[in-house]
TORGUPA-686104 format. One line per 3 residues: number of its first residue (from 1); their letters; for each residue x negated, y negated, z of C-alpha. Coordinates in Angstrom, 1 decimal, decimal comma. Each point is the difference from the previous one (the first is absolute). Last residue first. Layout:
# TORGUPA-686104
NUM	A	X/Y/Z | ...
# end
This chain:
# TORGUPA-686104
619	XXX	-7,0/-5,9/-19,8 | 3,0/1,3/-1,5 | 1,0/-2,4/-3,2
616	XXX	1,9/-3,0/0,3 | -1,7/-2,5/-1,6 | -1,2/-1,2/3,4
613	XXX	-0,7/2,8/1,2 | 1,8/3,0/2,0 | -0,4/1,0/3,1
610	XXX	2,5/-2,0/2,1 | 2,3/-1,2/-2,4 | 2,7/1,9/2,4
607	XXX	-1,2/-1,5/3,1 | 0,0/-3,4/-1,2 | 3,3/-0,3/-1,6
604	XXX	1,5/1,7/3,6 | -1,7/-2,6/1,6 | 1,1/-2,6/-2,4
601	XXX	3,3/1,1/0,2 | 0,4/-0,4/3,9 | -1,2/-3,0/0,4
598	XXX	2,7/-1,2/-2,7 | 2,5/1,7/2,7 | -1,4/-1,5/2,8
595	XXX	-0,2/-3,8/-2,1 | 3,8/0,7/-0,5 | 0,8/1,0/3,4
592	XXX	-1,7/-3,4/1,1 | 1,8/-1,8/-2,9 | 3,6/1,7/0,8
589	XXX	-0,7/-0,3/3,9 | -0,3/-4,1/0,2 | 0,9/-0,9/3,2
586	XXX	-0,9/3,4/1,9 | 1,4/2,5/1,7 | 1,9/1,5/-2,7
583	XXX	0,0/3,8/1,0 | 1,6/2,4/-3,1 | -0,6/-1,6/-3,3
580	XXX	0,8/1,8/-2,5 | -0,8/2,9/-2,2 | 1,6/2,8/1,6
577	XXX	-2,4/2,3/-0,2 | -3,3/-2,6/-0,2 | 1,5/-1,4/3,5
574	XXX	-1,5/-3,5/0,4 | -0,7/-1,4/3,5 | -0,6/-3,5/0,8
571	XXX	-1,7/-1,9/2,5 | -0,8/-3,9/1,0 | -0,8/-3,1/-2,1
568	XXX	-3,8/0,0/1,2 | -0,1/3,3/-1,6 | 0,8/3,4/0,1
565	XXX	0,9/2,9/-2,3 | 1,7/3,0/0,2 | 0,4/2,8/-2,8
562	XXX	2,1/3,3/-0,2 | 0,1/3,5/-1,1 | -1,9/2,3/2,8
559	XXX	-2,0/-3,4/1,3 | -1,7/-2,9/-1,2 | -1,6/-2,8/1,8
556	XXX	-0,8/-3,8/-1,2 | -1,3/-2,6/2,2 | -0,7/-3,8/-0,7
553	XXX	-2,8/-2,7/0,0 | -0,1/-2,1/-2,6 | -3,1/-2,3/0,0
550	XXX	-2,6/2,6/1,1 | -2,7/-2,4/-2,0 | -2,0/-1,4/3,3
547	XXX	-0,8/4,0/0,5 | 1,1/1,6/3,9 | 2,3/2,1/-1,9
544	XXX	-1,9/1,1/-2,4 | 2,5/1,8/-2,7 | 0,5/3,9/-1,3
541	XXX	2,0/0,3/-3,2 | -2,9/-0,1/-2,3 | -2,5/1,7/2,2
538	XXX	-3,0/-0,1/-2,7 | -0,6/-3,5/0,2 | -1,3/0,9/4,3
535	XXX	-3,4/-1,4/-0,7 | -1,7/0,0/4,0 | -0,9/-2,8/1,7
532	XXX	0,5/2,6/3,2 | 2,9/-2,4/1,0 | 1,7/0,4/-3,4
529	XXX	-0,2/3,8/0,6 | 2,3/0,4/2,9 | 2,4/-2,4/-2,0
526	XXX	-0,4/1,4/-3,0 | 0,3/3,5/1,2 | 2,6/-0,4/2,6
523	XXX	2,1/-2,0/-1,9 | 2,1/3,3/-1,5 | 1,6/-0,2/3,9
520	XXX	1,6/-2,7/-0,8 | -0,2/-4,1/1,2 | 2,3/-2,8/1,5
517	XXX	-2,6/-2,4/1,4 | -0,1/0,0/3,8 | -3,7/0,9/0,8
514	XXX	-0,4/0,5/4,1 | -3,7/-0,6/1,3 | -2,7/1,6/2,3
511	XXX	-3,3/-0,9/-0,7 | -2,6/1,0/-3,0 | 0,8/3,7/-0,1
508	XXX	-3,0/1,9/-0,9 | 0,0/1,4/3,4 | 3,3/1,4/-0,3
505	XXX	3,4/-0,3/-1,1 | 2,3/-0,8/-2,8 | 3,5/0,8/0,7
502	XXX	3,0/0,4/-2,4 | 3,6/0,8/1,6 | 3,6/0,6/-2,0
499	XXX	2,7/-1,7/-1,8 | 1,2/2,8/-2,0 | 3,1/0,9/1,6
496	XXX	0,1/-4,1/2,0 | 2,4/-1,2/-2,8 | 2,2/3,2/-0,1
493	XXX	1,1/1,2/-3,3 | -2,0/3,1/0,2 | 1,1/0,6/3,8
490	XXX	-0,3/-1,1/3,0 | 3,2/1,2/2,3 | -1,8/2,4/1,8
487	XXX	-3,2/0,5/-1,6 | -0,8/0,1/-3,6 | -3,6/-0,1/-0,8
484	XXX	-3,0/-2,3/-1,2 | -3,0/1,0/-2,1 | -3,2/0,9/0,2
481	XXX	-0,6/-1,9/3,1 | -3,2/-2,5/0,6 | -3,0/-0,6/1,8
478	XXX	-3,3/-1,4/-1,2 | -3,1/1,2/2,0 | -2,7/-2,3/-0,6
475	XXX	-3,7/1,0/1,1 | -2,9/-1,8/0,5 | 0,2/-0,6/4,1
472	XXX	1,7/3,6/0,2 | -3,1/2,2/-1,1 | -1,8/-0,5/3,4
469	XXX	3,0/1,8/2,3 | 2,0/-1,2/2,3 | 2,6/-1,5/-1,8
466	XXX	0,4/3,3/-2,1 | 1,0/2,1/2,8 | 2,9/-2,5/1,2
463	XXX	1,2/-0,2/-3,6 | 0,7/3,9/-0,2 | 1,6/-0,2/3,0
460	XXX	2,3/-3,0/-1,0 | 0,6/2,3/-3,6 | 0,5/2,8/2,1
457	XXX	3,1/-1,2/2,5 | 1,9/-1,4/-2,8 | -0,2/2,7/-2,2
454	XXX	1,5/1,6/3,3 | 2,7/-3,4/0,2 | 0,6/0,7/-3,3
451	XXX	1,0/3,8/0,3 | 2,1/-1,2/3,1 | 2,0/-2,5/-2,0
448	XXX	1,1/2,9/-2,2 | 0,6/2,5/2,7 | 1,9/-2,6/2,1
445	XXX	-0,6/1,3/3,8 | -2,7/-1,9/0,4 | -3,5/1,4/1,3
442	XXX	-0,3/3,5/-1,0 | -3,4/0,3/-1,6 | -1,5/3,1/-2,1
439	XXX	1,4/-1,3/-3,4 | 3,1/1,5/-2,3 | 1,7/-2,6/-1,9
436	XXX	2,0/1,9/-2,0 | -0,3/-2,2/-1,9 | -2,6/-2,2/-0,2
433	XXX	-2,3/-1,9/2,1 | -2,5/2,6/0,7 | -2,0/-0,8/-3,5
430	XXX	-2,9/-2,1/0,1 | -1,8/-1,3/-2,8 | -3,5/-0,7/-0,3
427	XXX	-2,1/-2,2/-2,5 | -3,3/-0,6/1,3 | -2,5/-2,3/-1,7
424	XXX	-3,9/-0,1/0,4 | -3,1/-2,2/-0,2 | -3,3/1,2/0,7
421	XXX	-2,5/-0,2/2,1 | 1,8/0,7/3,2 | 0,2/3,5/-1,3
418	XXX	3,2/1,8/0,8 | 0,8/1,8/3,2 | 1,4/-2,4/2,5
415	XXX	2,9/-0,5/-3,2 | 0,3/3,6/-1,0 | 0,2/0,6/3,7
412	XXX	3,0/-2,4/0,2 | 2,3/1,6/-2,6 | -0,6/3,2/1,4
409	XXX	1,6/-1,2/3,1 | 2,6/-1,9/-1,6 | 1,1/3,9/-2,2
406	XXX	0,0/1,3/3,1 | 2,1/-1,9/2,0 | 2,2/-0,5/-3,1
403	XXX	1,4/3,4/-0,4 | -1,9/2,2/-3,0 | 2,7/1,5/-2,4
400	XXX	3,5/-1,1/-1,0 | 1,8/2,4/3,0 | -2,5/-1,1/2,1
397	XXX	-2,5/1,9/2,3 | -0,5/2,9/-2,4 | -3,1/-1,2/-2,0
394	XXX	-2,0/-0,8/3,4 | 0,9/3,9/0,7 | -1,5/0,8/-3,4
391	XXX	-3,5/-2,1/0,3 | 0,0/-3,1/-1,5 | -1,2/-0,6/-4,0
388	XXX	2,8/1,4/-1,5 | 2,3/-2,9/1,2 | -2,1/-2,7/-1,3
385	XXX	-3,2/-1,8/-0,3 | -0,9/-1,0/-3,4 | -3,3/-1,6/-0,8
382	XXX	-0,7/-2,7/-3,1 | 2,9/-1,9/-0,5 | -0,3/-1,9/-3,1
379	XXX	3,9/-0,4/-1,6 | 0,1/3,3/-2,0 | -0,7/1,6/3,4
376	XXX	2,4/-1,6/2,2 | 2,7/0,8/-3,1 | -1,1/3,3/-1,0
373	XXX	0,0/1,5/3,9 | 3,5/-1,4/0,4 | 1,8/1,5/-2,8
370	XXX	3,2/0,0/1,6 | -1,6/2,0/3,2 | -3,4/1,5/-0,5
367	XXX	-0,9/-2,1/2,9 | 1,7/2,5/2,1 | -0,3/-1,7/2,9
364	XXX	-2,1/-1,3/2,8 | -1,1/-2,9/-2,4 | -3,8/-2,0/-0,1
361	XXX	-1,6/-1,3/-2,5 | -3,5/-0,8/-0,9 | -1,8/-2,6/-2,2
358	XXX	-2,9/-1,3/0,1 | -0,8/-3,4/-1,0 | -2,8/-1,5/-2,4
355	XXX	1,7/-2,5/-1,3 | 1,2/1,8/-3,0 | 1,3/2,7/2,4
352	XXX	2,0/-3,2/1,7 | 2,2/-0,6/-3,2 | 0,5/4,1/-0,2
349	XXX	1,1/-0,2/3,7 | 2,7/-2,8/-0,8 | 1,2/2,0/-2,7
346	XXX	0,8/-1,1/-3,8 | 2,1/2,3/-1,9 | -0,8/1,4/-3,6
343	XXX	-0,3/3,4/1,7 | 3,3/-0,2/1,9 | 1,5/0,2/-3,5
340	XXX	-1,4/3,8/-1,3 | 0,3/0,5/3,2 | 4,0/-0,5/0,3
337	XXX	1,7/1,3/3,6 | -1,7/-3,1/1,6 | 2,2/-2,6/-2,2
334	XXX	3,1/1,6/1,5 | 2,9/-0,9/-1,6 | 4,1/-0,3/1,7
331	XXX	0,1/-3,7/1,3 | -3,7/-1,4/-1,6 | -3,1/-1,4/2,4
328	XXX	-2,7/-2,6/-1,3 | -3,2/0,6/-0,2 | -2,7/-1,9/2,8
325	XXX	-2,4/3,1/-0,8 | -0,3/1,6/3,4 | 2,8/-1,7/2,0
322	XXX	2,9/0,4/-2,9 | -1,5/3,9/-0,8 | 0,3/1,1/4,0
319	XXX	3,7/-2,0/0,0 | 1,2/1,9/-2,8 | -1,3/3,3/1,1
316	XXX	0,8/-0,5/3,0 | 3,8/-0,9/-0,5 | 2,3/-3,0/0,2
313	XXX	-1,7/-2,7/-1,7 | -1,3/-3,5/-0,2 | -0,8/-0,8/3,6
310	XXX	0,2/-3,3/1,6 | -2,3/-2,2/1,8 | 1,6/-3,3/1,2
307	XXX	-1,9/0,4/3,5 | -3,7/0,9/-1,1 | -1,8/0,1/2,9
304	XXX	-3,7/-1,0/-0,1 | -1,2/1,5/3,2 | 0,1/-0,2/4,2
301	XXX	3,6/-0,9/0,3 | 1,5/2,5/-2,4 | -2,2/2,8/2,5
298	XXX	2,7/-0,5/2,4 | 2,9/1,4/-2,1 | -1,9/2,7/-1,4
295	XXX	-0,6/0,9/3,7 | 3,9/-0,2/1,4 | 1,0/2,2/-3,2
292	XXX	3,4/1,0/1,1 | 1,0/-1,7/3,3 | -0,5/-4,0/-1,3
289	XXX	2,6/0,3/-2,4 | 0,7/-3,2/-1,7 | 0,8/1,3/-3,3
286	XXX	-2,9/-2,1/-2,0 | -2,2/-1,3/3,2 | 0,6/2,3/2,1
283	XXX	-0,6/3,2/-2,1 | 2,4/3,5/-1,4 | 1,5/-2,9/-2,8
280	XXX	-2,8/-0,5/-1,2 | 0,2/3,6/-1,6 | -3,2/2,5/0,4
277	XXX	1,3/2,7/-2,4 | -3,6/1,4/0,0 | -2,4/-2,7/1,2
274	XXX	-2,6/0,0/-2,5 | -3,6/-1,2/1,2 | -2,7/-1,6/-2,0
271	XXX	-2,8/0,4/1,6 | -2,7/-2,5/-1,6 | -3,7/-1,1/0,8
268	XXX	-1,0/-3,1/-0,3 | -2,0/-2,0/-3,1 | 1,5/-3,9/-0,3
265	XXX	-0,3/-0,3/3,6 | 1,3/-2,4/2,6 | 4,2/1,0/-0,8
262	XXX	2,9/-1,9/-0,9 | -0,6/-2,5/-2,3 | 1,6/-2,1/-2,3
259	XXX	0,2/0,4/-3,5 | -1,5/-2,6/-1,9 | 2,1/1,0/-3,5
256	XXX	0,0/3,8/0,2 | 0,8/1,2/-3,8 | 3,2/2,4/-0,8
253	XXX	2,7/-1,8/0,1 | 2,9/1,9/0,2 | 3,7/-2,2/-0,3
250	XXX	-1,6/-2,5/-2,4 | 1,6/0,6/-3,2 | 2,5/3,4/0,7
247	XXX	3,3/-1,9/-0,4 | -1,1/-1,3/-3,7 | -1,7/3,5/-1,2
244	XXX	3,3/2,1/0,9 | 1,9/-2,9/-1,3 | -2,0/0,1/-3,9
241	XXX	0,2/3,7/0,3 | 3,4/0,5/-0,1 | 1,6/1,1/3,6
238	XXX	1,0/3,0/1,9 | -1,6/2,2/-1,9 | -1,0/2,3/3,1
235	XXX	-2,7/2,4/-2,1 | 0,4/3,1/2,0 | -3,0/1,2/2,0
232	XXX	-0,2/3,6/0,0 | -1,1/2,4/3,4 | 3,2/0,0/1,5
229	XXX	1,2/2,6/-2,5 | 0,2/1,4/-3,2 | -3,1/2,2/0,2
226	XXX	-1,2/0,7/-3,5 | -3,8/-1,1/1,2 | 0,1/3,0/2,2
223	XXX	0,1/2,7/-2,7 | -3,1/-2,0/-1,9 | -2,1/0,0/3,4
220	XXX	0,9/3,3/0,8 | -1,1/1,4/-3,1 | -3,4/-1,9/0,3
217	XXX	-0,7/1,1/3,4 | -2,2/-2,8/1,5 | -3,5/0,9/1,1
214	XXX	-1,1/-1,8/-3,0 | 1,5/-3,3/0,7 | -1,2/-0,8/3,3
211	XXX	-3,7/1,4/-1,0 | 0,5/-2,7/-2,9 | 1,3/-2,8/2,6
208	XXX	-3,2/0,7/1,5 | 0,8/-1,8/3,7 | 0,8/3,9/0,7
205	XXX	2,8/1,7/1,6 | 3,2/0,3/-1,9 | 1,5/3,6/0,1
202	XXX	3,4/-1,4/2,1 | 0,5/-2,7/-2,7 | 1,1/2,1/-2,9
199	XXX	3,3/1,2/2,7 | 1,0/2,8/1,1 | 2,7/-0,7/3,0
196	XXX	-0,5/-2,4/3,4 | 1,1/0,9/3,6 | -1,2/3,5/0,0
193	XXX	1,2/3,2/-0,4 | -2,4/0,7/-3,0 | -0,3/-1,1/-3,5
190	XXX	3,4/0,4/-1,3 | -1,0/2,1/-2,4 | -1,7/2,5/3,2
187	XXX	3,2/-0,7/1,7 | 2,4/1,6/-2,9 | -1,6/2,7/-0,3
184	XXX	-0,4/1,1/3,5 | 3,6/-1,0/0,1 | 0,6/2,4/-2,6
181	XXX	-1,8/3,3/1,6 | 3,5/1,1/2,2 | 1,5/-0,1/-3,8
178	XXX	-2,3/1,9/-1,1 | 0,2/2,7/3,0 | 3,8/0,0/-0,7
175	XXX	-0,4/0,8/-3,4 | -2,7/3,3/0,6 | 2,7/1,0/3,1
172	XXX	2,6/0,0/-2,7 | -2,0/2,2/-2,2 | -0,7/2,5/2,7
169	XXX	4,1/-0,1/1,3 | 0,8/0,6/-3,8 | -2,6/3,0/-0,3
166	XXX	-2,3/0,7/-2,7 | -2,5/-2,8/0,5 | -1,5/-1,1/-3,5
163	XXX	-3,2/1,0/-1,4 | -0,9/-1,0/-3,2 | 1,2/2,1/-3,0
160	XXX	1,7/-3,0/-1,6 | -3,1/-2,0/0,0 | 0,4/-2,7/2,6
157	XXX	-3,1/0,1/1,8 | -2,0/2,0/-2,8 | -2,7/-2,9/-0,5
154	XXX	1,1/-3,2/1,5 | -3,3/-1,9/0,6 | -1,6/1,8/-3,7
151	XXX	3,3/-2,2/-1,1 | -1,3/-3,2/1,8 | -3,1/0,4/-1,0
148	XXX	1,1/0,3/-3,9 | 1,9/-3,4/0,9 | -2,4/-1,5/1,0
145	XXX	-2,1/0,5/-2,4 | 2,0/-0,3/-3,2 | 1,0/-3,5/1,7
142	XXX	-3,3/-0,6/0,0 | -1,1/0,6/-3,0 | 2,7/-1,9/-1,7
139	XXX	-0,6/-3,2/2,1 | -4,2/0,3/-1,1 | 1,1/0,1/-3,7
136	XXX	2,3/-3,5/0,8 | -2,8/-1,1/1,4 | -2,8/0,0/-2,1
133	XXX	2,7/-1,0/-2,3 | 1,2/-3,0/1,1 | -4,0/-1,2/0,4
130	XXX	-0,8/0,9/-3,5 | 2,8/-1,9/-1,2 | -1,1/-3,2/1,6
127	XXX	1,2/-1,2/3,5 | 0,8/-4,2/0,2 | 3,1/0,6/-2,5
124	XXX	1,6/2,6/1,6 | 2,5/-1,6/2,5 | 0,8/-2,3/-2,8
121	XXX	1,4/2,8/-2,0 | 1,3/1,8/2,5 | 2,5/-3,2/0,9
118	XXX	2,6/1,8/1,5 | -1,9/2,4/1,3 | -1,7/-2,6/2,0
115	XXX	2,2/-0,3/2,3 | -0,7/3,2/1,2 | -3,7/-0,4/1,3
112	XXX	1,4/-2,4/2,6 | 1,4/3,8/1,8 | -2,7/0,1/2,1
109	XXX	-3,6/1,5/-0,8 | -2,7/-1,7/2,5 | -1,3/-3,2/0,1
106	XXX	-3,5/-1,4/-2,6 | 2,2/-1,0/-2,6 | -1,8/0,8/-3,1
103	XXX	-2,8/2,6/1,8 | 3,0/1,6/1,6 | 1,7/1,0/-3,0
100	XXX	-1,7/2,7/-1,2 | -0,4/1,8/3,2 | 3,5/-1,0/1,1
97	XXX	1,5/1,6/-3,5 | -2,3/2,5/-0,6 | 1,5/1,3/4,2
94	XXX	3,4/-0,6/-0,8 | 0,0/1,5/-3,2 | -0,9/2,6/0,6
91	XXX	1,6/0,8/3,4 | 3,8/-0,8/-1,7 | -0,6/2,2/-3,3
88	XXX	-1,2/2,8/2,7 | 2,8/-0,4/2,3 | 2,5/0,3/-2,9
85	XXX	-1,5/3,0/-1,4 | -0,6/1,9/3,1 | 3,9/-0,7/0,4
82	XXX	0,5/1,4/-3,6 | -2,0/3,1/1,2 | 2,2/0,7/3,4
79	XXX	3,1/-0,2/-1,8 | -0,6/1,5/-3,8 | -1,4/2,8/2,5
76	XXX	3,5/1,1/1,0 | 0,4/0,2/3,8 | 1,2/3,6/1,1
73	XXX	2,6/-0,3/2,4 | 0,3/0,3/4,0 | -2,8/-0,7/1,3
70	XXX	-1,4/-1,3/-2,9 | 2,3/-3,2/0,5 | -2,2/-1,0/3,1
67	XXX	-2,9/0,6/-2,1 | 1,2/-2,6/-2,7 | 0,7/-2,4/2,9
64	XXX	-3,7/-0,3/1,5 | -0,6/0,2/-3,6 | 1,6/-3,4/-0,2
61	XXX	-0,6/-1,5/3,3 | -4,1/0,8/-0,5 | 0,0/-3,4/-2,3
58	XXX	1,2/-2,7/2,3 | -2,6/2,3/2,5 | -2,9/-1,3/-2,1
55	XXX	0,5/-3,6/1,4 | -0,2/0,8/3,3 | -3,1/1,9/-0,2
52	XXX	-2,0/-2,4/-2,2 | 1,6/-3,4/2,0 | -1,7/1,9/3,0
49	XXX	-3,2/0,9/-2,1 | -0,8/-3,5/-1,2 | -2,2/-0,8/2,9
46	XXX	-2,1/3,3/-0,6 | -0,2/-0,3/-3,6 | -1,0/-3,5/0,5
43	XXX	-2,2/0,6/2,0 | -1,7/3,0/-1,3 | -0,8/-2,3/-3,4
40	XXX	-1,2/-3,0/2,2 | -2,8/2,4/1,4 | -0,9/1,0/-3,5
37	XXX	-0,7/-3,7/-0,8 | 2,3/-2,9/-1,1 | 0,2/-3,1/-2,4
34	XXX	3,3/-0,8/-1,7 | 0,5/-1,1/-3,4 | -2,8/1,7/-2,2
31	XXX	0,8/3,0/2,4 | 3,4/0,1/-1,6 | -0,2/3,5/-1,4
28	XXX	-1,4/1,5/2,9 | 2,2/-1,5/2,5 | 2,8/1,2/-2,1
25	XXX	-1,7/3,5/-0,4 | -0,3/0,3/3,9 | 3,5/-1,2/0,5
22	XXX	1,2/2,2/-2,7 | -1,6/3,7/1,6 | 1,7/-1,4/3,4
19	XXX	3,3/-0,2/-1,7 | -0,3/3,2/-1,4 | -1,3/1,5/3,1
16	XXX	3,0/-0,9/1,8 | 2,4/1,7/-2,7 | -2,0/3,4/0,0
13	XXX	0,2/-0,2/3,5 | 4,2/-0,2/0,2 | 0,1/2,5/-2,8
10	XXX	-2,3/2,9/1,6 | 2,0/-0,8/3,2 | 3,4/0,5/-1,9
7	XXX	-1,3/3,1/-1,7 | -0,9/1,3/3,2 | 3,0/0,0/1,6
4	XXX	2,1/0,8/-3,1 | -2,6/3,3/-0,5 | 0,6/0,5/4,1
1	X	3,6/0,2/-0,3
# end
């Protein structure tokens, strides 16, 4: 029993420090692409580690069944060595592969590099022969190495003369003792008992996208990229091109034409605030509840309130990505679970990094959740504050993390705290307002209602502090939800389900004042930014609302598998399942449906061309 025990550990390590051996020798070989010191090389291999140690148990659950089988039989070496093999072929090439291809593509190994099998030719045409075989000599080396370290690994565990327990009851305690181990297994894949699961996101931590990109397992990163799931954009041809193009001229401007403005500074400082779940329909002046968030309510009289505001999807990460870089949302993807597309993404804190911003943000959760870390960092934010970074009771006081009274507070020494010289911009979102809505305070009896009427209680707190302080006459703190939610009887295919608050406050505020045009959440950026006299071209679904050339205003959401979309004409809903029309509240619904559905496409066309040229080739 101890040989298997030991073999597996031997095994497990031997794995680890294989991947760490390749990050160093893919950081090595692409050092004309990346710039990094010795310090860099230990971070990386230290922020890589968790995706390393996850990732090499995939590979420990086969001998981890050969030695449960050599319990009771002898396992023929054909078994053990053709697995070695397999794992060594796989390795190899994985890691020439990334480290070959990176300096072409500059993202890490997914499974893109199959498409060009087809086409090998083609694919071979910019390398010379030298080149091919350089590393097609290098590939056979190291599969003879790894697997030879493999075998010295296994050496006499499963020889037919190892030991084996001689009783039935001994053998069957061996068994169960494996099976009671499983879970252990099965967790440390997983990636923990957490909220979110491995993902290539949770090792990002560095503005140096190169850093980024060498701490990730290569492996892993191939592996993952197979993943059938939410994660892929499908192409929604609902139309030929020549409509598509027709029914999308002039719905997103992208210039500010004389917008007008809101605030008495062109240079404030920023918090932008995410309301988890925060519906409008939880607030006076959207649902007409004046018990729930009494202070949100009172605080629409002192800013810019946007009262037509409406969110454009149903999750956080959807709604996170749709503030940040004014993208559009899709029923079943999620743009934030892709890196090697977030990375072509505009971000309102990379705009502001060029103007000499810095950039923080804030979350009392696991930000490593749905790729979160990759995104806010791909995007320009510059410091992380999360979950890890409170002290282990802090950790425990919410079932998602950090609770809101905390998180606020931090929130607001950052602000007292930073240098009055510069300029800064907060991103923060809270989190107690979701199921299973668990906060300290017990003043309604409603669960749900009460979890709002706590977030309630700390944002008005939260504002209280920063009136009296210095840093409040140049700031702007925008306001907003990350998405809507079903309550009661608002659901999906209710008109007020995404119809939800946006507040600009502060000292940078010009005077109080309520904007009616019909507007998104993806407007945020062009609209925040067109008051800055700030170039926003690179949002191309995000409009200025206050801009002379908003001439169409409208809404458009999505949601598990449907579309709604709003205009001057009224509401519709389209279910993508049953393909039809399922709310027709307005007097044209086929053309506004139709103009959701060509919206639609051309995100999806967008997304999926992101990252490669012009002529088609990966950029």
């Amino acid at each position: 029993m101890r040989r298997r025990v030991f073999y597996l550990l031997k095994c497990y390590v031997l794995t680890v420090l294989l991947f760490m051996v390749a990050k160093v020798v893919f950081m090595l070989c692409n050092r004309s692409v990346g710039t990094f010191s010795l310090s860099d090389v230990k971070d990386v291999l230290w922020h890589g580690l968790s995706l390393d140690l996850s990732t090499a148990l995939y590979f420990l659950v086969v001998p981890f069944l050969l030695c449960v089988v050599a319990v009771w039989t002898h396992v023929p070496r054909w078994l053990s060595r053709g697995y070695y093999g397999l794992v060594a072929v796989m390795f190899a090439l994985a890691f020439v592969a990334d480290t070959s291809l990176y300096a072409f593509w500059k993202y890490k190994l997914d499974s893109t590099c199959l498409q060009f099998l087809d086409t090998p030719t083609e694919a071979m045409a910019s390398v010379s022969a030298v080149y091919l075989l350089v590393r097609l000599l290098v590939l056979a080396a190291l599969v003879l190495v790894i697997y030879q370290c493999y075998c010295a690994v296994e050496r006499g565990v499963f020889d037919h003369r190892a030991e084996r327990p001689a009783s039935i009851s001994a053998r069957v305690g061996e068994t169960l003792l494996c099976v009671a181990l499983t879970p252990l297994l099965v967790v440390g894949i997983r990636g923990g008992l957490g909220e979110s699961t491995t993902n290539v996101g949770q090792v990002y931590y560095s503005q140096n996208q190169f850093l980024n990109h060498s701490a990730v397992n290569p492996v892993f990163s191939f592996l993952s990229s197979f993943e059938k799931t939410a994660s892929e954009v499908p192409d929604y041809p609902f139309m030929a091109e020549t409509e598509r193009a027709r029914l999308m001229q002039g719905l997103y401007p992208t210039e500010s034409v004389a917008p007008d403005t809101l605030l008495r500074t062109r240079r404030p400082n920023i918090v932008v605030v995410l309301l988890e779940s925060c519906g409008g329909i939880f607030t006076e002046q959207i649902g007409g509840r004046k018990d729930v968030m009494p202070r949100l309510n009172a605080l629409t009289r002192e800013g810019v309130y946007f009262s037509n505001f409406y969110a454009n999807s149903y999750r956080t990460d959807r709604g996170t990505l749709c503030t940040w870089s004014g993208y559009l949302s899709f029923p079943r993807s999620s743009v934030m679970k892709m890196p090697a597309k977030t990375r072509f993404l505009p971000g309102i804190a990379k705009t502001l990094q060029g103007e000499g911003y810095h950039t923080y943000y804030l979350y009392g959760g696991d930000i490593n959740f749905t790729n979160m870390r990759s995104y806010l960092v791909t995007t320009g934010f510059g410091q992380l504050h999360w979950k890890n970074d409170y002290t282990a009771a802090e950790q425990q006081t919410a079932k998602w993390g950090v609770r809101d009274d905390i998180t606020f507070q931090t929130l607001y020494d950052q602000i007292v705290q930073a240098k009055d010289t510069d300029h800064h911009l907060w991103g923060y979102s809270t989190l107690s307002s979701h199921e299973p809505w668990d906060v300290p305070t017990h003043r309604l009896a409603d669960p749900i209602l009460n979890a709002f009427n706590y977030l309630d209680e700390c944002l008005g707190r939260f504002i209280d502090q920063l009136r009296k302080t210095p840093q409040w006459d140049n700031l702007l703190v925008v306001l907003l939800p990350d998405h809507g939610i079903s309550y009661g009887d608002v659901g999906e295919e209710h008109p007020e389900h995404d119809h939800v608050p946006m507040l600009w406050l502060g000292g940078a505020v010009k005077e109080p004042r309520r904007v009616e045009q019909l507007c998104n959440q993806t407007d945020l950026p062009a609209t925040l930014l067109g008051q800055m006299g700030i170039d926003h071209r690179d949002f191309i679904f995000s409009r200025d609302v206050m801009s002379k050339g908003y001439a169409y205003p409208f809404a458009v959401h999505t949601y598990n598998n449907g579309i709604t979309m709003r205009d001057s004409t009224g509401f519709a809903v389209f279910d993508l399942n049953a393909n039809r029309i399922v709310v027709d509240e307005s007097t044209d619904s086929e053309l506004l449906i139709k103009k959701g559905k060509a919206i639609l496409q051309t995100a999806a066309k967008e997304i999926n061309g992101l990252g490669y040229g012009k002529d088609g080739e990966l950029e």
